[in-house]
Every structure is written in structure tokens, then in C-alpha cells.
N, C-alpha and C positions, 0 to 999 in steps of 0.2 A: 327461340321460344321453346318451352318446355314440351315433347312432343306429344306426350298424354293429350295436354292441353292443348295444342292446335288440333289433332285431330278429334275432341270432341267438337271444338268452333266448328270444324268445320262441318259436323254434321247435324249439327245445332241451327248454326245458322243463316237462312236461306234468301233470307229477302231483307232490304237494308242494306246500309253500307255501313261496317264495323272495323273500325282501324285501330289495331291493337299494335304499338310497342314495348317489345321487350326489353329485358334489363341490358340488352347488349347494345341496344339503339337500334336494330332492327326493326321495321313496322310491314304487317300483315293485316291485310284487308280479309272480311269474309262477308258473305252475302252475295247481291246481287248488283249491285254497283246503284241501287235507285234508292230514292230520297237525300237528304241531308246526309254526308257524313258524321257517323259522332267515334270522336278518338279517344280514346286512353292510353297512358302508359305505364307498363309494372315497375318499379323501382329498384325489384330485387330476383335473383333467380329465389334465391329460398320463398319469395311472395309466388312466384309462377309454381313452384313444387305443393306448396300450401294450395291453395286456388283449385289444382288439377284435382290434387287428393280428397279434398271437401271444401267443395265451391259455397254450401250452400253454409259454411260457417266463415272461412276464412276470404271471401271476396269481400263483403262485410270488412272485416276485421281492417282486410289488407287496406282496403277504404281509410277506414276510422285512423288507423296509424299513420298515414301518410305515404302508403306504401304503392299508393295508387293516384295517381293524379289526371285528373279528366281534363284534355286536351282542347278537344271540340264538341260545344254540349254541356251538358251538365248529371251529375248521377241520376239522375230520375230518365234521361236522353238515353244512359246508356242502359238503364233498366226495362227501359219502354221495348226498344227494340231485342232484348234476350226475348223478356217476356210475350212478345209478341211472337216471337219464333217457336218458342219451345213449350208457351200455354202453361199446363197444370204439370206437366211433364218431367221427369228427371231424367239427368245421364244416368243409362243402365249397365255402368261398369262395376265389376263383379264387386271390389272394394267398396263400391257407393252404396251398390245394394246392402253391401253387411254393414254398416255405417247407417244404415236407414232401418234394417232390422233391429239392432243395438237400440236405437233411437225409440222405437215403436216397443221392444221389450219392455224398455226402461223407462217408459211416460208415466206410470204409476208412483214408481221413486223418486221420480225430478217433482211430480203435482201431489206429493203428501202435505197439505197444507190444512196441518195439524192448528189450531190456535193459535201459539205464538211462531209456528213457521210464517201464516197467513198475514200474522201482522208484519214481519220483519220483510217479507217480499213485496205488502201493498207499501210499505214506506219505503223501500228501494225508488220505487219510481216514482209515488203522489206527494211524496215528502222535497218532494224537488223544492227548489224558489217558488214560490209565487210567481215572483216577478221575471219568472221564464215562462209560467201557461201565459200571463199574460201578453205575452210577445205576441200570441198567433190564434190564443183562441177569443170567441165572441164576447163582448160585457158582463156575459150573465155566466163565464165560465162551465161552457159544457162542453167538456172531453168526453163524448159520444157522438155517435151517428146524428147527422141533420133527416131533417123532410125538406126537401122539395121541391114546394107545389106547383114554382114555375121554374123554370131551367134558369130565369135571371136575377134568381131571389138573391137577397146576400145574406151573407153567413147568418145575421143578427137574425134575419125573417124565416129563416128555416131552422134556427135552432128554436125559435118562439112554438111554429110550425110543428116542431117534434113535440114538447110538451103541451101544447095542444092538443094532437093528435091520439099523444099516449092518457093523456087526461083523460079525452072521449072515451075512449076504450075502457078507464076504472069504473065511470057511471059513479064517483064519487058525488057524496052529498054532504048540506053542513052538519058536521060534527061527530060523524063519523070519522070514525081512528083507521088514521093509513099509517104504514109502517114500508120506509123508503130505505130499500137494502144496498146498502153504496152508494151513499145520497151525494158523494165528488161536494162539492163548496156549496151546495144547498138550493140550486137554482130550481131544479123539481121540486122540490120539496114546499119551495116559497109559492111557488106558484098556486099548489094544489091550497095553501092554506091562504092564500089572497083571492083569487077567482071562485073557489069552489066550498073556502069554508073551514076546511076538515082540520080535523084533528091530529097533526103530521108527527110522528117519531120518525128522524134519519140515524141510521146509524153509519157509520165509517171507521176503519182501521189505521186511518191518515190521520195524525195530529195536525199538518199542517190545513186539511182540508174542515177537518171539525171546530177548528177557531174561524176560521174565517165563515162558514153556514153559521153560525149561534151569533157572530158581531153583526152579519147581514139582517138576520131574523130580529136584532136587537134595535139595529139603524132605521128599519123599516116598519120598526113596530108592530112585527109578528111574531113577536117570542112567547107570547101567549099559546099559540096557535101551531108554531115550528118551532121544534126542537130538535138538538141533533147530538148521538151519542158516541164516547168512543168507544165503540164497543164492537165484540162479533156477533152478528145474527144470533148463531148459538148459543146465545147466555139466553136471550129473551123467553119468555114465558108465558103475555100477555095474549090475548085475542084481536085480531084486527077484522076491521073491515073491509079491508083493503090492503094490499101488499104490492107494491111496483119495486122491478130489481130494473135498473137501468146502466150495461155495461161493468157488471160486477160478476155474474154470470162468468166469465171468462176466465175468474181468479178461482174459480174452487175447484177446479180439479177433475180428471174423471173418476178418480177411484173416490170422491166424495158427492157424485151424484146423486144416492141413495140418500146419502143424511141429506144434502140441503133437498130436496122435493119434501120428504118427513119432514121433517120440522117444518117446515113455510107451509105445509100440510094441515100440520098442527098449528098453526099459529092465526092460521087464513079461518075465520068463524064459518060457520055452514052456508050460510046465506052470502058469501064473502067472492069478491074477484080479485083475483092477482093476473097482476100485467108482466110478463117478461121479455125485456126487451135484451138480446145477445150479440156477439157477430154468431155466423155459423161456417160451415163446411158446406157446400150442396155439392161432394164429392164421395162424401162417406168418412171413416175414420180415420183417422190419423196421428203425427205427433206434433210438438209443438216445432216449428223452426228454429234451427240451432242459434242462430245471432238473437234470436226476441228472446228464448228462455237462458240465454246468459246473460245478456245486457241489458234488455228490456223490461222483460214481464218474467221475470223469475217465478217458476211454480204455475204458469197461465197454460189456458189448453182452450183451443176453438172449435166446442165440437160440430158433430155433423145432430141432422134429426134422429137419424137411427140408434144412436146411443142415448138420447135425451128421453124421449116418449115412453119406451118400457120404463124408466124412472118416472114419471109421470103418474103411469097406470097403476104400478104396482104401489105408491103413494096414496092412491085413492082419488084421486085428481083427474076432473074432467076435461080436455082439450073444446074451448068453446069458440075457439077461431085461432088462425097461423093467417101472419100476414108477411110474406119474405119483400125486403129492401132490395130491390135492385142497383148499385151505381149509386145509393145516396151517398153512402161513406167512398166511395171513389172521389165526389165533388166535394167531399168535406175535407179530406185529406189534400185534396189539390190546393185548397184554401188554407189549411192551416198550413201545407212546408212556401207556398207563396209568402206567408205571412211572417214566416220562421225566417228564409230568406231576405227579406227586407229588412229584418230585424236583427240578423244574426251579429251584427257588431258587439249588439246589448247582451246577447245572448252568450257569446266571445267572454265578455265583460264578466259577465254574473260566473262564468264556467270557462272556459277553454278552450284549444280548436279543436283539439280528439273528441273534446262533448259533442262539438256542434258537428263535425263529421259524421258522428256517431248518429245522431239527430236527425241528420240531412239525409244518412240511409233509411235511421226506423220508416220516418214519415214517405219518401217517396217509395221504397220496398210494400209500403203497405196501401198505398194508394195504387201501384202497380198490379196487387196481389187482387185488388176489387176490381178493378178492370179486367186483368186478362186471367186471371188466375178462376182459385174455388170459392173465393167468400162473398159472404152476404152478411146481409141482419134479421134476424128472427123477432119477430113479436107474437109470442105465443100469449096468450089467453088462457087465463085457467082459475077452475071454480071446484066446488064437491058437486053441485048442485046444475041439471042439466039447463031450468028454469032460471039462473042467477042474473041470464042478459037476455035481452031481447032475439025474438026468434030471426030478424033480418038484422042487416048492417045499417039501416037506414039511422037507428040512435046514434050512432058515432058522426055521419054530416051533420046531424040537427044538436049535438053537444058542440060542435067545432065550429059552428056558425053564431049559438049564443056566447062561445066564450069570447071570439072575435070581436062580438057584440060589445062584452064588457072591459077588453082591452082596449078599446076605442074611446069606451067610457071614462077608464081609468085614467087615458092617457090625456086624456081630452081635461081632466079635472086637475091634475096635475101641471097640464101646461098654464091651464086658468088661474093657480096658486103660483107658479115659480114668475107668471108675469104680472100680481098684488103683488109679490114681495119685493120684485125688482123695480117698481115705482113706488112701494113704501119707502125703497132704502136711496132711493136720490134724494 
């Protein structure tokens, strides 16, 4: 084995059993000999020299290529237990460090996500198939953080759960104009104009996610009420009542913090709430990791608080409540690469095996990174006006109890029609 790389193992990793073979057919253990074995082996010395020199892009990679093939276990097994040893942590080899400086210089030039940069990177990854989110995520297509509320919800009842939740928090009413900033296939967006009423503009940078919101809103007979544009934030002009950004946040950049709080500034009317829902850092600054901003999330950046708020302030914007997600996107992620595994034939099928390798990292690496790592979800609150929301939290239980109310209603009248028509049609 390549000796860099065994002696960082070895001071990496302390508890677990980790069975590493190299390209020669030699297999070294590190750890402490307790739990499960989980093994791997390298394919190649050039994969072992990559690996040593920049683990945190090319183990990734080695992965995706085939360059790595997991023994006993599976990648998320072998992820768990690094992660578990070495936390928030990096190797502090004098190259990694400069490798991680370079990284942190240059986060500005990799996140310039000018207009048409912005759209060419959101359609790297939203422009995918359809019929690949559909593999793994809930009916109602939300690629963002769930809620919840009980540990044994399933996916459909905590993603309901979350626009729920984030619903309570606008205090939207009928016919009030919301403006839904990366509205993904429209499932927020529908919600807020069937339960609550309102007057919904989505916009998105994804052609394939903007057809499929407008034929939903069409099916459903919300297209009055929900519309969805393709368009950037930054064109818009209008006044809202309301403004929810849900997991969009993440695509624009740090050196574009200043414009999007301005503008969504300007655009949020005085009397007006905006909901932002993020991942975050509860680490402080940073850059983006090397394998998500080449293959994943080209141009994406997850920031910390302390970078966000001074944009905030100097926007003119009042912070009227912060509520941090512990471990929900941990349980969402464990559900959609469950789901992606189960699937992955179809998935094979639509793409390839490098895709689905590649896939099978993103999703466990980032389900790893909410468990042992920095991240979380932010739902900030924010208004001009200190008066905009109630003085307690008690409006958001007594919003999320009547909307409860009327999905039961909803759902209840719906069942009542689909079981006329299915003894009309005998």
C-alpha cells in the first residue's frame, strides 16, 4: 500500500474494523478490531497515489470509476466508519493543507454564478431524467430536507410535514402573491395555492422541472392560482407578499450573497415575510467539496451563519426567527440512497454504472456529512418590519394544525369522488 496512505489510516483510524486491500493483493486492517468488518480494495497503485494526495476528491472518483470496489459492506459502511473516526476533521499534510487553501482562495471563481453560468450549472443536475428523481424521491417530488415529526413518519408524511411546516411560518393568506424561488417540480408552490389560497409565481432555472410544475398545476386545476417561470430571480420586478426560497439558496454563491438579500429585499413588499429554508455549515466558513462541485452541484456553496446575516443586515432585513434542522436531512438522505438502491437497475438503465456509482457516493457521502460531519438546515425568517409576525411561536402550531385540518378534508373528499366514479364506471 501506498505509504502516505497507510500512515495516514493509521492515524485516522481508531475504532472499527477497516480492511483495506491493495493493488498488490495485500490486505491491512486499521482500527480496533470491534464491530463489523467493512473491506475494500484499490484496483490500482495510481488509484492508491491519487487517494493519498487528495482523498477528499479522488476516493470519490476512484469509486465512481471502478477503481474501488467494496468487499464487505457497502459505500455508505465504508463511509460511516472514516466518518466516524475523523468527524469534521482533515488530514493535516502539508500538500492537503495547500490543496485546501487553493480551494478556499478560489471559492469565489468556481461560485461566479453570473445568469447564464447559474442556468448552465442548475441544468447540470435538475435537468437530469425525471424518471431518475422518480426512483428515490416522495410522489410529490421534493428534493429538499423532510420534517420529522415522528421518528417513524415515511418519507411522503415528512415531506407533507415540511411544507406544512414552512407554510406556517409565511402566515400566507388568500390572494396574496408569493413568489417561490426554486420552486424544483412545483410541489411547494401547489401547496401554498390549494391549502392557503395565494397567488403563487415559481420560478426555476430547470427546463425539465418548469414543465413538469405548469402540467401539475394544469392536472390539478391550479393554473389560475400556480404558475411557474423559467426564469432567474433577478429578472423579476414585481412586489410580493411573500417570498419562500426552498434549497436554492445553496446555488448562488458567496460572492453573490449581497445581490440575492437586495433584490429579494426589494421585491419582499414592507409588510411582507420571506421564508429561507438552506443546508448550512454550524462550523463557520468554508469551501465547497471537491467531488460535489465537479460532479454534482457545479457552482454550489453551503454556507455557514456568519457569512449570511451581515447580508441580511446590511439588505435592510430583519431576522424574525432561525430555526436549525438537526439529523432531518440525515433521515431523508438515508431514505432516498435506500430508495436509489432498490432502484438502481432502472437507474443503470436510464444512465450507466459510473452514473450510479457516482450517485451512490453523492447520496451516502452527504447523508454521512449530516450525521457526523458540519451540516444542517437553516430556516431563517425574514421581514423589513419588526411587527410582520406574531410576538410568540405559538402561530406556526395553530397554522399546522388547521392546515392538517384541511388535508384531511381534502383528502377525505377526494377519496369520497374517486370511490362515485369507480361505481359509476362498473
Amino acid at each position: 500500500m501506498n505509504a502516505i496512505l497507510k500512515a495516514a489510516l493509521s492515524r485516522l483510524i481508531h475504532t472499527g474494523t477497516l480492511v483495506i486491500t491493495d493493488a498488490s493483493g495485500k490486505s491491512r486492517t486499521f482500527g480496533d478490531g470491534t464491530g463489523e468488518p467493512i473491506a475494500f480494495r484499490i484496483n490500482s497503485a495510481a488509484a492508491e497515489r491519487k487517494i493519498a494526495f487528495d482523498p477528499s476528491l479522488h476516493f470519490a472518483e476512484a469509486y465512481m470509476n471502478g477503481e474501488i470496489d467494496v468487499l464487505d459492506g457497502n459505500i455508505y459502511d465504508v463511509l460511516k466508519i472514516i466518518f466516524e473516526n475523523t468527524g469534521a476533521t482533515v488530514a493535516r499534510e502539508p500538500w492537503m493543507l495547500a490543496i485546501e487553501g487553493i480551494r478556499r482562495a478560489t471559492r469565489r471563481l468556481h461560485q461566479m454564478n453570473t445568469l447564464t453560468r447559474a442556468s448552465n450549472n442548475v441544468q447540470r443536475h435538475y435537468d437530469l431524467s425525471g424518471d431518475l428523481y422518480r426512483l428515490f424521491l416522495d410522489s410529490d417530488m421534493q428534493y429538499s430536507c423532510a420534517y420529522f415529526e415522528r421518528p417513524d413518519a415515511t418519507l411522503e408524511e415528512a415531506q407533507l410535514a415540511k411544507k406544512r411546516h414552512i407554510s406556517a411560518k409565511l402566515l400566507a393568506r388568500k390572494g396574496q402573491k408569493v413568489l417561490d424561488i426554486g420552486c424544483g417540480w412545483g410541489g411547494l408552490g401547489l401547496y401554498l395555492a390549494k391549502y392557503l389560497e395565494a397567488d403563487v409565481t415559481g420560478v426555476t432555472l430547470s427546463q425539465e422541472q418548469h414543465g413538469v410544475a405548469n402540467k401539475r398545476a394544469f392536472d390539478e386545476g391550479l393554473s389560475a392560482r400556480a404558475r411557474f417561470d423559467l426564469r432567474d430571480y433577478r429578472t423579476l420586478e414585481d412586489g410580493f407578499d411573500r417570498i419562500v426560497s426552498v434549497g436554492m439558496f445553496e446555488h448562488v454563491g458567496v460572492g453573490h450573497f449581497a445581490e440575492y438579500f437586495q433584490h429579494t429585499a426589494r421585491l419582499l413588499k414592507k409588510d411582507g415575510v420571506f421564508l429561507l429554508h438552506s443546508i448550512g455549515r454550524s462550523d463557520g466558513p468554508s469551501y465547497t467539496n471537491a467531488f460535489i462541485q465537479k460532479y454534482i452541484f457545479p457552482g454550489g456553496y453551503i454556507p455557514a451563519l456568519s457569512e449570511v446575516v451581515p447580508h441580511i443586515e446590511k439588505a435592510g432585513l430583519v431576522v424574525t426567527d432561525i430555526e436549525i434542522l438537526r439529523l432531518h436531512y440525515a433521515e431523508t438522505l438515508r431514505i432516498w440512497r435506500e430508495r436509489f438502491m432498490e432502484n438502481r437497475e432502472q437507474a443503470k438503465a436510464i444512465y450507466d454504472e459510473r452514473f450510479c456509482r457516482m450517485w451512490e457516493f453523492y447520496l451516502a457521502a452527504s447523508e454521512a456529512a449530516f450525521r457526523w460531519q458540519n451540516l444542517v438546515v437553516f430556516q431563517i425568517q425574514l421581514a423589513h418590519q419588526q411587527e410582520a409576525v406574531p410576538l410568540t411561536r405559538d402561530y406556526i402550531f395553530e397554522a399546522e394544525k388547521r392546515l392538517r385540518r384541511l388535508e384531511c378534508e381534502r383528502s377525505s373528499a377526494n377519496s369520497q369522488v374517486n370511490t362515485k366514479e369507480s361505481v359509476a364506471g362498473r
